[in-house]
C-alpha positions in Angstrom: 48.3 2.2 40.9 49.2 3.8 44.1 46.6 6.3 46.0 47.7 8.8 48.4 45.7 10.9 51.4 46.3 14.5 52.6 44.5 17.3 54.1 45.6 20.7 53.4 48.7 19.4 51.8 49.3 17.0 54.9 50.0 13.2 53.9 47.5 11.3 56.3 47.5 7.4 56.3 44.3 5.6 55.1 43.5 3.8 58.3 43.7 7.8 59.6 40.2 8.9 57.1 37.9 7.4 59.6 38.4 9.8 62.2 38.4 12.7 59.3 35.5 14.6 59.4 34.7 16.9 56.8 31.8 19.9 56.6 29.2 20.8 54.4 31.4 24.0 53.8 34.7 21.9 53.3 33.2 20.1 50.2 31.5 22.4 48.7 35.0 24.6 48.7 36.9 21.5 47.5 34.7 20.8 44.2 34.6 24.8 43.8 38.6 24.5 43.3 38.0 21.3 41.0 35.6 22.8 38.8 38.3 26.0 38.7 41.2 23.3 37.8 39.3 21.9 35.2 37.7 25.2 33.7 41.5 26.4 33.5 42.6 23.6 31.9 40.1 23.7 29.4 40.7 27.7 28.4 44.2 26.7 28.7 43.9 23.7 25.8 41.3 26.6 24.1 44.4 28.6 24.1 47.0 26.1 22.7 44.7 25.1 20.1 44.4 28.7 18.8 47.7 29.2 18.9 49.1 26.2 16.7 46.0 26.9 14.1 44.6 23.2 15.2 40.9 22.9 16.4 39.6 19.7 17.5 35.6 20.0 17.5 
């Protein structure tokens, strides 16, 4: 398993996060854009499910 760091699409070295500080406003915009990704992804399954007649409950 390999893990990679970056900050606004910026690769950043681990021994780099320690001087990384990150806002109340920063987080709470970061897990806003996760909880987009994953509500897309679910309409998009929604969507493929429709489409090929298949519904998994």
């Amino acid at each position: 398993m390999t893990v990679s760091y970056s900050i606004n699409g910026k690769s950043i070295k681990p021994e780099e996060l320690s001087g990384i500080q990150i806002t109340k406003k920063d987080y709470i915009d970061y897990m806003e854009n996760v909880k987009q990704s994953v509500s897309n992804s679910f309409r998009e399954q929604e969507m493929e499910e429709q489409h090929s007649g298949v519904r998994i409950s």
